[in-house]
PDB file of N, CA, C, O and CB in Angstrom:
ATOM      1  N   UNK A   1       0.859  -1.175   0.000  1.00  0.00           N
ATOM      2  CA  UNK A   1       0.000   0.000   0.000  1.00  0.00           C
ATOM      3  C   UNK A   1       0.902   1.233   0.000  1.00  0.00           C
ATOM      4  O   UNK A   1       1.756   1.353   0.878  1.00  0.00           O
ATOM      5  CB  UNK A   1      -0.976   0.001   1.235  1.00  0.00           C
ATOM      6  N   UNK A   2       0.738   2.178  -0.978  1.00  0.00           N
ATOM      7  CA  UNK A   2       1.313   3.586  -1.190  1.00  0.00           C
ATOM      8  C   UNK A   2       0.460   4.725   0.525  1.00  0.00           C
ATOM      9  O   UNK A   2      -0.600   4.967   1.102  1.00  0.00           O
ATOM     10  CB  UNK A   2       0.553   4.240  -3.319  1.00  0.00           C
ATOM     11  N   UNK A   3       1.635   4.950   0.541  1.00  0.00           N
ATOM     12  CA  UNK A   3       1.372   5.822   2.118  1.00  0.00           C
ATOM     13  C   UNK A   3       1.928   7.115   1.575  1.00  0.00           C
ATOM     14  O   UNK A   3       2.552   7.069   0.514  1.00  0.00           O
ATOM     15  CB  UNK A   3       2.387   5.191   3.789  1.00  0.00           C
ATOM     16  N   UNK A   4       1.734   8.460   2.308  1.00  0.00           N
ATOM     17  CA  UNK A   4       2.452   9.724   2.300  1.00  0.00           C
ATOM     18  C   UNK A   4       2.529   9.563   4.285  1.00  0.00           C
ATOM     19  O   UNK A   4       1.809   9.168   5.201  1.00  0.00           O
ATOM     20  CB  UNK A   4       1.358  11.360   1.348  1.00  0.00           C
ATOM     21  N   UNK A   5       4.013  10.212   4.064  1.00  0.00           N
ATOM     22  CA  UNK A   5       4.306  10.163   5.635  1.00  0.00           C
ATOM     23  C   UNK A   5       4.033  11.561   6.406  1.00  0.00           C
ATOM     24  O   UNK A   5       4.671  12.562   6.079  1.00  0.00           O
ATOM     25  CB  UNK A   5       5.922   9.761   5.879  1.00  0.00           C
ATOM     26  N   UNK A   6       3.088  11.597   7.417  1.00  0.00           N
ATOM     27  CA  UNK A   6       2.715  12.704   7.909  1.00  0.00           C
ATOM     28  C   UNK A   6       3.622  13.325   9.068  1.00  0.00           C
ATOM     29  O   UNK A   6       3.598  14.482   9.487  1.00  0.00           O
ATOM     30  CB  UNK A   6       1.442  12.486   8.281  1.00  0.00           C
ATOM     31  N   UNK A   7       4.439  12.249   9.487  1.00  0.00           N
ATOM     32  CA  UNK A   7       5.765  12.618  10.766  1.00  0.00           C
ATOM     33  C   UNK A   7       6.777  11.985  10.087  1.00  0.00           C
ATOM     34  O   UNK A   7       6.764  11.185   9.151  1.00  0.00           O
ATOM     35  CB  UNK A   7       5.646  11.891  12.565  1.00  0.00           C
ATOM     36  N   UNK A   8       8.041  12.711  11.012  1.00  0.00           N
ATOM     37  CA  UNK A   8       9.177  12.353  10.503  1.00  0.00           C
ATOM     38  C   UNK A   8       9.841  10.696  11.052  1.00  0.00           C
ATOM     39  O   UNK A   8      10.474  10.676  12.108  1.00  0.00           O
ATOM     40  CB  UNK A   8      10.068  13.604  10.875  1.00  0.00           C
ATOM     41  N   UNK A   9       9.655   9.490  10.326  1.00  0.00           N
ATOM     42  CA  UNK A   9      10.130   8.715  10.704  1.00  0.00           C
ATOM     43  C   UNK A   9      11.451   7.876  10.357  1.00  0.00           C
ATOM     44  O   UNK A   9      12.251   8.258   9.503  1.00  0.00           O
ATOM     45  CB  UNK A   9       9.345   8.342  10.742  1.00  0.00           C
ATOM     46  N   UNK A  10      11.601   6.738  11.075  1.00  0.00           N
ATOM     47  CA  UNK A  10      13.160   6.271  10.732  1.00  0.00           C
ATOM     48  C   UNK A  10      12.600   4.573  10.549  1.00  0.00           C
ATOM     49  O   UNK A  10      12.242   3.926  11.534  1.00  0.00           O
ATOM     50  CB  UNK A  10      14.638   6.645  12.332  1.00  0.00           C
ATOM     51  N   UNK A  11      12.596   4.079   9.338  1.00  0.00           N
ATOM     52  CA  UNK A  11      12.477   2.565   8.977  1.00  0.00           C
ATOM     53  C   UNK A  11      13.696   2.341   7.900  1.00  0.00           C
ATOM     54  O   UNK A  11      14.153   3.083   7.031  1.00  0.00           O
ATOM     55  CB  UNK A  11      10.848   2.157   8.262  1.00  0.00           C
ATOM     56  N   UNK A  12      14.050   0.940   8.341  1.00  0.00           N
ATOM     57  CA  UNK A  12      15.299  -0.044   7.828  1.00  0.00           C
ATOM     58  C   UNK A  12      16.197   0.947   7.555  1.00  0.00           C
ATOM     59  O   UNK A  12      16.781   0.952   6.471  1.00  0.00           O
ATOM     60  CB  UNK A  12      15.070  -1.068   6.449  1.00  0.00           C
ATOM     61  N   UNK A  13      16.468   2.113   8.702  1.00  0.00           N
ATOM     62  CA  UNK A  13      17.641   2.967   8.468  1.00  0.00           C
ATOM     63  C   UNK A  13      18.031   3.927   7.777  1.00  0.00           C
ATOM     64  O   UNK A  13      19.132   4.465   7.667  1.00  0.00           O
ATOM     65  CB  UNK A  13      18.309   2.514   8.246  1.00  0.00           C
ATOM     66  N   UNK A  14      16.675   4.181   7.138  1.00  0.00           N
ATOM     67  CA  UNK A  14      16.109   5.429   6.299  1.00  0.00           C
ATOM     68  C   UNK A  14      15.101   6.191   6.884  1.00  0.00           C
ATOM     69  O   UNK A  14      14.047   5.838   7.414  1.00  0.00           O
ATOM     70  CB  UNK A  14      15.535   5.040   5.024  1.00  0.00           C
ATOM     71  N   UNK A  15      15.629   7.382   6.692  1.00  0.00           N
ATOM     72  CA  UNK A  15      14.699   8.818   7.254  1.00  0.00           C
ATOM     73  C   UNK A  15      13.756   9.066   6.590  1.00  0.00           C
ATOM     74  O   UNK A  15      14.040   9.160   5.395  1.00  0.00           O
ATOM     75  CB  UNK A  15      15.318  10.168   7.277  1.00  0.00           C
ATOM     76  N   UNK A  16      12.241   9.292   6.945  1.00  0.00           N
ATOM     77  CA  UNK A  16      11.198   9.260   6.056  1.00  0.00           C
ATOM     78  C   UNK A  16      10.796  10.698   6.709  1.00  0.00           C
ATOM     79  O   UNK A  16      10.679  10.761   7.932  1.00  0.00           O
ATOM     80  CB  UNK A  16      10.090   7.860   6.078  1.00  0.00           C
ATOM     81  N   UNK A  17      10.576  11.894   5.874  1.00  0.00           N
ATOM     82  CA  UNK A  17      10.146  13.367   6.855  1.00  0.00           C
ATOM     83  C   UNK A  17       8.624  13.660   6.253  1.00  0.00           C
ATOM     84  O   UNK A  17       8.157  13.071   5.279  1.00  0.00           O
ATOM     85  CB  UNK A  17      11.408  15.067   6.504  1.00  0.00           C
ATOM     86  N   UNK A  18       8.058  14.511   6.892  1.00  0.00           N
ATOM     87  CA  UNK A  18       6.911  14.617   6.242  1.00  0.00           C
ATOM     88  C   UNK A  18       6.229  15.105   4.590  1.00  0.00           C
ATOM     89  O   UNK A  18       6.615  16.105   3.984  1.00  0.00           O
ATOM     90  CB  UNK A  18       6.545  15.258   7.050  1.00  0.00           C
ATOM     91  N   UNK A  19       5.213  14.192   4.110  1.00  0.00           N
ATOM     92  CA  UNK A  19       5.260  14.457   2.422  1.00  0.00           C
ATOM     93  C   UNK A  19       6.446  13.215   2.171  1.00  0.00           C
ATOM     94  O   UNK A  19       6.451  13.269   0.942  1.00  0.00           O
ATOM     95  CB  UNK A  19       5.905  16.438   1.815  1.00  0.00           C
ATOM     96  N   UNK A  20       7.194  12.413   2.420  1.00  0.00           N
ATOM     97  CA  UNK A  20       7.397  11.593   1.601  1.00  0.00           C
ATOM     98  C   UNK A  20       6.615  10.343   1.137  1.00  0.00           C
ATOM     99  O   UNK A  20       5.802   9.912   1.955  1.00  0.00           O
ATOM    100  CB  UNK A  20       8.311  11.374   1.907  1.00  0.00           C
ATOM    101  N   UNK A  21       6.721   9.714   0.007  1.00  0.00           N
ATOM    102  CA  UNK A  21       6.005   8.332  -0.085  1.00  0.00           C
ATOM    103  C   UNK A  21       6.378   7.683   0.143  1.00  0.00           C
ATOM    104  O   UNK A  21       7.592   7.879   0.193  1.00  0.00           O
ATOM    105  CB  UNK A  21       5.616   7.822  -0.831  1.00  0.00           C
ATOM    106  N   UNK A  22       5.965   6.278   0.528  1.00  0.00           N
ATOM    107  CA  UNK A  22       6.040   4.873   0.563  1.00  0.00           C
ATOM    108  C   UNK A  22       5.456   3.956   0.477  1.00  0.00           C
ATOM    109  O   UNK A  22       4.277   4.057   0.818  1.00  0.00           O
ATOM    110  CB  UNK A  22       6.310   4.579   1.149  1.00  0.00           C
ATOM    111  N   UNK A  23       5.950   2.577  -0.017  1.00  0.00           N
ATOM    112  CA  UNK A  23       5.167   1.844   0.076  1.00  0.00           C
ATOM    113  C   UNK A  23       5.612   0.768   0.374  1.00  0.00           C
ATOM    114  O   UNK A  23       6.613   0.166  -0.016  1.00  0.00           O
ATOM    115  CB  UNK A  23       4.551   1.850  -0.714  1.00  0.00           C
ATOM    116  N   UNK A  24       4.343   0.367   1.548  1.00  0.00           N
ATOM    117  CA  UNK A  24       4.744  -0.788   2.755  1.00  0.00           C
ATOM    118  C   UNK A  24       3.464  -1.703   2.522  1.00  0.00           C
ATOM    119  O   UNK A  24       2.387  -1.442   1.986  1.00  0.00           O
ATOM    120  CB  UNK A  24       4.862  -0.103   4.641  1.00  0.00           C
ATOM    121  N   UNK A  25       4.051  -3.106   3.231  1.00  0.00           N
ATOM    122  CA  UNK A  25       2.709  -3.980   3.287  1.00  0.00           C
ATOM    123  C   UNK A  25       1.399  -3.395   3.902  1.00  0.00           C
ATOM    124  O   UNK A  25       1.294  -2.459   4.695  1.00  0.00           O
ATOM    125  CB  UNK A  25       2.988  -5.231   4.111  1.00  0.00           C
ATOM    126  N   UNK A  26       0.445  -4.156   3.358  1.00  0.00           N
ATOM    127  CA  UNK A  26      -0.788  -3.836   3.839  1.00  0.00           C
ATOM    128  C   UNK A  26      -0.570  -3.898   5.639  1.00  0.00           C
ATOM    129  O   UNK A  26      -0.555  -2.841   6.271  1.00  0.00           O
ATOM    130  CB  UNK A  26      -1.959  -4.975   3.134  1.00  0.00           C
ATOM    131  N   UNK A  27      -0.477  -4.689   6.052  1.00  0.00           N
ATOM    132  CA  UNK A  27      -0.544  -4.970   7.415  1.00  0.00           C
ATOM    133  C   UNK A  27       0.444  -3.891   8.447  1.00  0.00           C
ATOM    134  O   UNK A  27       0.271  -3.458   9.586  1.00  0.00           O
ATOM    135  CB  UNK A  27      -0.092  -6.537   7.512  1.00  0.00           C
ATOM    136  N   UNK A  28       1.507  -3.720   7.457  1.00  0.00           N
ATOM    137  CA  UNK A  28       2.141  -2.394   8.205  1.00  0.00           C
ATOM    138  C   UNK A  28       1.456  -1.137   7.873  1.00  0.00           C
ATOM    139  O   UNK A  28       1.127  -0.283   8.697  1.00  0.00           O
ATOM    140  CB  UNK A  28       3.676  -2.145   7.815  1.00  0.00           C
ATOM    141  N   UNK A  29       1.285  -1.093   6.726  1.00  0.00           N
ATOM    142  CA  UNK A  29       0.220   0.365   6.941  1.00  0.00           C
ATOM    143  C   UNK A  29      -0.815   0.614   7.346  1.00  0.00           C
ATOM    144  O   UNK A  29      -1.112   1.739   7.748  1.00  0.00           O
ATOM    145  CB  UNK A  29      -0.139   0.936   6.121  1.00  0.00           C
ATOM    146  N   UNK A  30      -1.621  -0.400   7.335  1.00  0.00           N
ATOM    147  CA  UNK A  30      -2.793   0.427   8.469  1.00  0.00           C
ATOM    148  C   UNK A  30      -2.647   0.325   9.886  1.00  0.00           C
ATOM    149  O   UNK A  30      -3.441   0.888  10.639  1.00  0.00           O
ATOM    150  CB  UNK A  30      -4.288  -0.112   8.348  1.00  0.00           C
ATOM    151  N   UNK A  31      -1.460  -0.514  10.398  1.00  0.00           N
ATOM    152  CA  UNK A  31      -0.839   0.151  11.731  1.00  0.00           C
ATOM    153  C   UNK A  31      -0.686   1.708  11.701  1.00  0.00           C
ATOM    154  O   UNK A  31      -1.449   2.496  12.259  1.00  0.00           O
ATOM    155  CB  UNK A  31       0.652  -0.444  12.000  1.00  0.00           C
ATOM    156  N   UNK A  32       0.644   2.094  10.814  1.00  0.00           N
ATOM    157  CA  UNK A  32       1.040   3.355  10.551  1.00  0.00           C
ATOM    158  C   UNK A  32      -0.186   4.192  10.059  1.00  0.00           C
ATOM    159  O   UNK A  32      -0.001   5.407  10.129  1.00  0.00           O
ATOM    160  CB  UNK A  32       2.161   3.317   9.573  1.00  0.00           C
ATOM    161  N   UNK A  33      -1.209   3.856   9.651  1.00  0.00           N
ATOM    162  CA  UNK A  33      -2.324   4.744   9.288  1.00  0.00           C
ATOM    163  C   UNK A  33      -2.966   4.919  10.970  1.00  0.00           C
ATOM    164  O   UNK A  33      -3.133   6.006  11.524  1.00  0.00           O
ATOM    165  CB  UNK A  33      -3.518   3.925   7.953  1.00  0.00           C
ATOM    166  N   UNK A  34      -3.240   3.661  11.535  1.00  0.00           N
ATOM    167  CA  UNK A  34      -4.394   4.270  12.544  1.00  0.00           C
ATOM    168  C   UNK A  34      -3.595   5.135  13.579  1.00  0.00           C
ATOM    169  O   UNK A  34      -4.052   6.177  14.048  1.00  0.00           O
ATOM    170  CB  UNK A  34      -5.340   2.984  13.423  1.00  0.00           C
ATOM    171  N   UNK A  35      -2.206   4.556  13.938  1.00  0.00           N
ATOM    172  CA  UNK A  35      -1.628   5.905  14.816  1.00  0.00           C
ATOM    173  C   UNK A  35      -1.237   6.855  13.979  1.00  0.00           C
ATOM    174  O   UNK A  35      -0.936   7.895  14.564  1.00  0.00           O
ATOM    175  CB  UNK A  35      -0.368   5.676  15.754  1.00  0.00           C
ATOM    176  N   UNK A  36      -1.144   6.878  12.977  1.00  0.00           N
ATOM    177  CA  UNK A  36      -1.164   8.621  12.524  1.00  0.00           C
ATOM    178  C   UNK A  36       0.221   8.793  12.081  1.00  0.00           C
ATOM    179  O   UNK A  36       0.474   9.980  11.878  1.00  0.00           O
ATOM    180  CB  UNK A  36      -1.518   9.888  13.915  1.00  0.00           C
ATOM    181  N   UNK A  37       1.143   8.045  11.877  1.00  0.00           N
ATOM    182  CA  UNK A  37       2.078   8.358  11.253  1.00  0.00           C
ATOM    183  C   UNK A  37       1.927   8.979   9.601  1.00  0.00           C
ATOM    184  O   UNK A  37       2.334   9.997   9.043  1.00  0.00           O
ATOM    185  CB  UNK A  37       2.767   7.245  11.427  1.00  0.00           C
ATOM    186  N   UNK A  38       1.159   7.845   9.191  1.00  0.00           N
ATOM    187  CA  UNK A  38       0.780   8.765   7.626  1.00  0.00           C
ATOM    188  C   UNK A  38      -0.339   8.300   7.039  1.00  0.00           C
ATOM    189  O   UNK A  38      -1.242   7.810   7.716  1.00  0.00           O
ATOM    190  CB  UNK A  38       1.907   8.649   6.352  1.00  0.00           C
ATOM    191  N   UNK A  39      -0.409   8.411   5.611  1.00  0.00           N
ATOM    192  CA  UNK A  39      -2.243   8.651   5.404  1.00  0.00           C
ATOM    193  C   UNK A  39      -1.413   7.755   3.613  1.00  0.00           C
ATOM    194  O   UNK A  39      -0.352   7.682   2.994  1.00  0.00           O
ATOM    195  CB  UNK A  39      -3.375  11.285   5.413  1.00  0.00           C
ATOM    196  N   UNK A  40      -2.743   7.320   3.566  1.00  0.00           N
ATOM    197  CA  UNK A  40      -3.126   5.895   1.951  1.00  0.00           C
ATOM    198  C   UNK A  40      -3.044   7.368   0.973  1.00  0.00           C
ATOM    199  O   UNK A  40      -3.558   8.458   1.223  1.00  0.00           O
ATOM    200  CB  UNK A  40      -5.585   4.584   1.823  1.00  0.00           C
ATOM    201  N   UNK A  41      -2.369   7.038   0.015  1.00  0.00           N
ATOM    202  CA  UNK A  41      -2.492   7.773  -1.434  1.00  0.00           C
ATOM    203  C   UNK A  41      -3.395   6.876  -1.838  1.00  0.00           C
ATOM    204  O   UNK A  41      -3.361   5.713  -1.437  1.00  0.00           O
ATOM    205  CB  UNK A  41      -1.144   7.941  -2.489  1.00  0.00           C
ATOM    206  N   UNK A  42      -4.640   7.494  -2.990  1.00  0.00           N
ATOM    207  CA  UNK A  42      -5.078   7.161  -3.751  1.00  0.00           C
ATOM    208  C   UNK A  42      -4.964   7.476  -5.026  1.00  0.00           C
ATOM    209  O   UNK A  42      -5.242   8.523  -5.610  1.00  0.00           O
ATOM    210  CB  UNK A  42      -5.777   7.177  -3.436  1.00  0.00           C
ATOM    211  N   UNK A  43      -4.201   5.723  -5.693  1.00  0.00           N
ATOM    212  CA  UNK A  43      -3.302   6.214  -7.166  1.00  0.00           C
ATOM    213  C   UNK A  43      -4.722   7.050  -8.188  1.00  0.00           C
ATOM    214  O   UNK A  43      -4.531   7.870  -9.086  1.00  0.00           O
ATOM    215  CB  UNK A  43      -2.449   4.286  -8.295  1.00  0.00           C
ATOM    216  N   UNK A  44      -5.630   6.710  -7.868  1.00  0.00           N
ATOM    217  CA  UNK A  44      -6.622   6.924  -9.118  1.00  0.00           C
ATOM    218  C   UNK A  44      -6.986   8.336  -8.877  1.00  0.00           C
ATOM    219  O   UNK A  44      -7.408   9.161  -9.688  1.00  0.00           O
ATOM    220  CB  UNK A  44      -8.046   5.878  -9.187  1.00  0.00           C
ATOM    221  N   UNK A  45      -6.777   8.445  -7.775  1.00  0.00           N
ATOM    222  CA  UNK A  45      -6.965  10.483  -7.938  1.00  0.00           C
ATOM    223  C   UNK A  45      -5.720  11.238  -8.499  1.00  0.00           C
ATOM    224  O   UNK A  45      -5.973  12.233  -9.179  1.00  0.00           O
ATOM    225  CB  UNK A  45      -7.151  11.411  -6.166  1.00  0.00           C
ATOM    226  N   UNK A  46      -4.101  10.826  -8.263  1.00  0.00           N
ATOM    227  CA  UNK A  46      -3.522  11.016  -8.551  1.00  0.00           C
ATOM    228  C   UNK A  46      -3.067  11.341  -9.855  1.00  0.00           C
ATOM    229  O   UNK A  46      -2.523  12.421 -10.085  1.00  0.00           O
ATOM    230  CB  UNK A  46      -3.350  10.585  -8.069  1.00  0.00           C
ATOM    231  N   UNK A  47      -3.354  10.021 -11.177  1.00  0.00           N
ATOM    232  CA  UNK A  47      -3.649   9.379 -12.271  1.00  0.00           C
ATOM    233  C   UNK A  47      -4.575  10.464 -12.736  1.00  0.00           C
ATOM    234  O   UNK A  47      -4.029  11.299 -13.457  1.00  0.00           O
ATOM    235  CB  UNK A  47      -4.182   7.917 -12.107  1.00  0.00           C
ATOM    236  N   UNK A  48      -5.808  10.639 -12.497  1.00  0.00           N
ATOM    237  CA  UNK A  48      -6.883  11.872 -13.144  1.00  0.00           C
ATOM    238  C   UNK A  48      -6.116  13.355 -12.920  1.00  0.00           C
ATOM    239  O   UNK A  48      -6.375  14.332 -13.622  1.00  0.00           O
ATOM    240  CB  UNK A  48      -8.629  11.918 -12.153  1.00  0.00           C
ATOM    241  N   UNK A  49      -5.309  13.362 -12.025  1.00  0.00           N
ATOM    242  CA  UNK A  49      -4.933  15.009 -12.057  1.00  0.00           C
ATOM    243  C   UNK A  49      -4.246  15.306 -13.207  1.00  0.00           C
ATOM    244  O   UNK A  49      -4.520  16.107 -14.101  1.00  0.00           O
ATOM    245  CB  UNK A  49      -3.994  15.545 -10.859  1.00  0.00           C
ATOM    246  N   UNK A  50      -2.959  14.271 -13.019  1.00  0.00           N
ATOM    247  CA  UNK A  50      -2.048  14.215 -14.216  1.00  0.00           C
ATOM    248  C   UNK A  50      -2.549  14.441 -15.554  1.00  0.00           C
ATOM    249  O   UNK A  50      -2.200  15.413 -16.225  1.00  0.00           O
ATOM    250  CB  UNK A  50      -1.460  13.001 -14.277  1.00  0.00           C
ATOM    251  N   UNK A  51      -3.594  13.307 -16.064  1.00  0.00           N
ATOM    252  CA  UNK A  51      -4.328  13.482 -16.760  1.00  0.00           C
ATOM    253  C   UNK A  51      -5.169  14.384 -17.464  1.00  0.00           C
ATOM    254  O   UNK A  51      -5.242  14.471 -18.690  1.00  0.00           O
ATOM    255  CB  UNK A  51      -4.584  13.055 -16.474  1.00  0.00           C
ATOM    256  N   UNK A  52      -5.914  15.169 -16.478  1.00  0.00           N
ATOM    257  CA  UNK A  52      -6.756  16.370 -16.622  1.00  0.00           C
ATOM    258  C   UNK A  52      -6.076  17.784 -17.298  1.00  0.00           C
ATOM    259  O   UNK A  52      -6.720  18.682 -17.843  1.00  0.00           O
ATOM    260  CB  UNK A  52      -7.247  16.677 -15.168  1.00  0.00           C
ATOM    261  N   UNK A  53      -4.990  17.746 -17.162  1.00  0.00           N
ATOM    262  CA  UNK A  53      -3.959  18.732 -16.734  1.00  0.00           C
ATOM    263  C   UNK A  53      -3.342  18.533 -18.522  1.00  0.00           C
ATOM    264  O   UNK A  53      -3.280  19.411 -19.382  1.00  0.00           O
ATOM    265  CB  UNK A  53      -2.729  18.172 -15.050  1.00  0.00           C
ATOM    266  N   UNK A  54      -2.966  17.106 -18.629  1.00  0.00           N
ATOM    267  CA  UNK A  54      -2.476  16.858 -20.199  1.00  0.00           C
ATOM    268  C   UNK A  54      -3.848  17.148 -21.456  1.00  0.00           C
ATOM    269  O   UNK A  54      -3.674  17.520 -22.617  1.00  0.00           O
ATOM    270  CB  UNK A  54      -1.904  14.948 -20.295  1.00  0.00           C
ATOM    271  N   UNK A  55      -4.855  16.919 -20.948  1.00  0.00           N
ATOM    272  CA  UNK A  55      -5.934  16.868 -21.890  1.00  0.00           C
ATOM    273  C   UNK A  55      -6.553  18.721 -22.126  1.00  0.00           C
ATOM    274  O   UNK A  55      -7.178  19.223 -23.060  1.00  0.00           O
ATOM    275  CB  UNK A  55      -7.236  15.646 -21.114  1.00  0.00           C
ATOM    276  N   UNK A  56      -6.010  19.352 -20.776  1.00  0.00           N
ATOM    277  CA  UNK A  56      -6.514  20.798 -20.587  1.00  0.00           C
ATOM    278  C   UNK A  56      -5.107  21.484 -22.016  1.00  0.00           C
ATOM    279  O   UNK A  56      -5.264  22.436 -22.780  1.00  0.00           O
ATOM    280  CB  UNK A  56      -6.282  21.515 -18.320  1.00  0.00           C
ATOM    281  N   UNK A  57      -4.324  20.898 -21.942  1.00  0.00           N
ATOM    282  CA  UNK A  57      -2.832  21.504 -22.762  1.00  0.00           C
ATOM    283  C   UNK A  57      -3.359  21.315 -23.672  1.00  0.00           C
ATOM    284  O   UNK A  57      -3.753  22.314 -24.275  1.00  0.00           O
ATOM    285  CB  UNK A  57      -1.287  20.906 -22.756  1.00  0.00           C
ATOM    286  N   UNK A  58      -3.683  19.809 -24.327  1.00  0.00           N
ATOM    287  CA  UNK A  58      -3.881  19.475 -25.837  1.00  0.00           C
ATOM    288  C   UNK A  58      -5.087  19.861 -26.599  1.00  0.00           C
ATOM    289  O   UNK A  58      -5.026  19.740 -27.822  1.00  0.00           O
ATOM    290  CB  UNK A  58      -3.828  18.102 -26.004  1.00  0.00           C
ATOM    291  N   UNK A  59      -6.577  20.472 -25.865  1.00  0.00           N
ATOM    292  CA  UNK A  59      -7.234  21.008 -25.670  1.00  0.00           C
ATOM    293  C   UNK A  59      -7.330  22.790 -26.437  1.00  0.00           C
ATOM    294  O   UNK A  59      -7.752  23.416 -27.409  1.00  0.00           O
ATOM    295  CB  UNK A  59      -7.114  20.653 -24.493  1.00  0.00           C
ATOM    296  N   UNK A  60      -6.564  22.928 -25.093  1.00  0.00           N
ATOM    297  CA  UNK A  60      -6.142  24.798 -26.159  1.00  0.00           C
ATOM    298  C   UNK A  60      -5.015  24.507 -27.190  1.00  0.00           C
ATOM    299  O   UNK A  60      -4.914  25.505 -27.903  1.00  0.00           O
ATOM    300  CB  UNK A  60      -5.209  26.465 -24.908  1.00  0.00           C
ATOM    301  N   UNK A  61      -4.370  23.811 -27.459  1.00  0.00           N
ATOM    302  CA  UNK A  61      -3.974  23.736 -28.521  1.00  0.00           C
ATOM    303  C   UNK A  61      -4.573  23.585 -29.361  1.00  0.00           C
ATOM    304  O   UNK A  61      -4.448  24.472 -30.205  1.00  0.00           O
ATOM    305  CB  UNK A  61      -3.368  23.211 -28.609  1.00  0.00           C
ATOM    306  N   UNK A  62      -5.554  22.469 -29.699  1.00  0.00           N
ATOM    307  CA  UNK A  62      -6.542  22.378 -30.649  1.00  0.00           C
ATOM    308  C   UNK A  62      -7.365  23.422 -31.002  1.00  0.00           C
ATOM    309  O   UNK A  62      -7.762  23.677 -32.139  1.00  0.00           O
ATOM    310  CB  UNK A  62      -7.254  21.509 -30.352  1.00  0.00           C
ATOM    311  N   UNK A  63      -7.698  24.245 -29.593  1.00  0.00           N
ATOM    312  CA  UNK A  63      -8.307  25.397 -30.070  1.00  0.00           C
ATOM    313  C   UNK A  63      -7.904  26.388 -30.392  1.00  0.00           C
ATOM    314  O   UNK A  63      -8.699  27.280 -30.690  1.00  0.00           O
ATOM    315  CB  UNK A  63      -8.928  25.743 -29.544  1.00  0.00           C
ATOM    316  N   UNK A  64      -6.085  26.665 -30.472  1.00  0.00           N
ATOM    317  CA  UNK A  64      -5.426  27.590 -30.846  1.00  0.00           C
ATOM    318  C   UNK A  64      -5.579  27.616 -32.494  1.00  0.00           C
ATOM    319  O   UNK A  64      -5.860  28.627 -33.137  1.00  0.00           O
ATOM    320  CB  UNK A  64      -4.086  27.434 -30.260  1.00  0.00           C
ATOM    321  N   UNK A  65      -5.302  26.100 -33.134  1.00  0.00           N
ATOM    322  CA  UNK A  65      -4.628  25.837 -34.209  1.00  0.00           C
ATOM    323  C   UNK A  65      -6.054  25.772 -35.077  1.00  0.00           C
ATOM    324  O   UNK A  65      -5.878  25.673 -36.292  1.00  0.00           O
ATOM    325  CB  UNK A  65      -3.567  24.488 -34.106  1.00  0.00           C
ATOM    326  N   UNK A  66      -7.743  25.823 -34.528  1.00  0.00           N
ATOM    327  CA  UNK A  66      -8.455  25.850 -35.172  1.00  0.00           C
ATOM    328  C   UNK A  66      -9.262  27.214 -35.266  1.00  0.00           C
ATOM    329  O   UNK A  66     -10.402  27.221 -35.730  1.00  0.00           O
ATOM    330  CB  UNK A  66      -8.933  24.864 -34.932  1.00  0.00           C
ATOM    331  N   UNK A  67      -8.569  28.502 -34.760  1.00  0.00           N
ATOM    332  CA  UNK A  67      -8.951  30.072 -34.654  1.00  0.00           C
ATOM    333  C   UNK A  67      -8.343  30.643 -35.854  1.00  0.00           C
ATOM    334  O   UNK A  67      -8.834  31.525 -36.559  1.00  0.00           O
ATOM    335  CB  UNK A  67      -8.363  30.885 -33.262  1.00  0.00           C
ATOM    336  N   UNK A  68      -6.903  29.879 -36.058  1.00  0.00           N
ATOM    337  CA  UNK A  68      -5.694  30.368 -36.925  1.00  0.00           C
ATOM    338  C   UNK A  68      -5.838  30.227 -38.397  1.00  0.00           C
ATOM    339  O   UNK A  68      -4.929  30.589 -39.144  1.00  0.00           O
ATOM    340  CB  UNK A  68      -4.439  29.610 -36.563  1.00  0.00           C
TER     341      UNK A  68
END
């Protein structure tokens, strides 16, 4: 499971500060979720931003190149 880390932690000897990702077994993260160390990314919201964002570009382009 993809996590963002909400405190600064220390696993297998690596510093994790807040805003970084990871991804740990299921069973370790919703430990680390219910005390609050960090919070589940959801890839599919992620995936649509990216997305939205490429289709908004190619978009006014099309509507540049069909004014001209």
């Amino acid at each position: 499971m993809e996590l963002k880390i909400k405190t600064s932690i220390l696993r297998d000897g690596k510093r994790y500060e807040n805003g970084d990702k990871i991804d740990l077994p299921d069973h370790i993260a919703t430990i680390w979720i219910s005390r609050g160390y960090a919070s589940q990314i959801n890839k599919k919201q992620s995936k649509a931003k990216i997305e939205t964002k490429e289709l908004k570009i190619e978009s006014k382009e099309t509507k540049d190149n069909a004014t001209n």
